[in-house]
C-alpha positions as CSV (number, residue, x, y, z in Angstrom):
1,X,-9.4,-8.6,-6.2
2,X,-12.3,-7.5,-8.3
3,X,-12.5,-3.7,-9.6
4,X,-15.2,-3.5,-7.5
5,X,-14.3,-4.1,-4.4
6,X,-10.8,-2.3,-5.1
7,X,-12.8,0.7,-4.9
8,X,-13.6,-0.2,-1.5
9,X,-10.4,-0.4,0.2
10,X,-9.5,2.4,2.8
11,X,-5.9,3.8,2.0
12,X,-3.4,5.3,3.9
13,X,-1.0,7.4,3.1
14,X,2.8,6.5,4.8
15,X,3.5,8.4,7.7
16,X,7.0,9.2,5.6
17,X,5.0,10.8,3.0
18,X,5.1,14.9,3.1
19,X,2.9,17.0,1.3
20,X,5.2,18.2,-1.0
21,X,4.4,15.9,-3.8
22,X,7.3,14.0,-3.7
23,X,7.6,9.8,-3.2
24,X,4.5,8.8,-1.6
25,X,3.2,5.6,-0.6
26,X,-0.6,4.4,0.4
27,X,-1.7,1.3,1.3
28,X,-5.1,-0.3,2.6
29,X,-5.7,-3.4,4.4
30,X,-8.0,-5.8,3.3
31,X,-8.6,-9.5,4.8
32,X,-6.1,-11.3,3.2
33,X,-3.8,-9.0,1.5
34,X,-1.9,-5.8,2.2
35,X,-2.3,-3.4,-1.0
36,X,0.5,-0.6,-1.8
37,X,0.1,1.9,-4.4
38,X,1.6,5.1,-5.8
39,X,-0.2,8.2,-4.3
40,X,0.6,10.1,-7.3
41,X,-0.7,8.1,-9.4
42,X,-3.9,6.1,-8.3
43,X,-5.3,4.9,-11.2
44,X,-2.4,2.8,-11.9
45,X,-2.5,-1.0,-10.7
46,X,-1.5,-1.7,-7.4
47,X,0.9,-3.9,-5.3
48,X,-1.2,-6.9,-3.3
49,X,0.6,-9.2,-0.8
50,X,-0.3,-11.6,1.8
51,X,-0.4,-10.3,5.3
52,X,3.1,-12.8,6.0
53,X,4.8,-11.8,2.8
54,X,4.0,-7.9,4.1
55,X,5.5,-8.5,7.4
56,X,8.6,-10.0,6.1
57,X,8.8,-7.2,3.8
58,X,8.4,-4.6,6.7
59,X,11.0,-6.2,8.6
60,X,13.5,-6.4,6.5
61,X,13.1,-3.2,5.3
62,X,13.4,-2.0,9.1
63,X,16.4,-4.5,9.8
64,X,20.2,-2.5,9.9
């Protein structure tokens, strides 16, 4: 994904994230790709996945 259209990209912080500073995690969907970054440090590159890789990723993560 171009620079440009980076900019674009809506994020969202993760409903686990407090205010305190501590680990948070944004992401912003896009057509083809889930994006995850570091809310404390946003200039940093960023994570992209395809939607499928995402949703294996989220399940897992949610399995026991």
């Amino acid at each position: 994904m171009s620079a440009e259209s980076s900019r674009q990209l809506v994020w969202r912080k993760s409903s686990y994230s407090g205010n305190e500073g501590g680990e948070c995690v944004e992401m912003a969907l896009a057509a083809e790709s889930i994006h995850v970054r570091d809310s404390k440090d946003i200039h940093r590159p960023h994570l992209s996945v395809r939607a499928d890789g995402w949703a294996a990723f989220v399940a897992f993560a949610a399995a026991d």
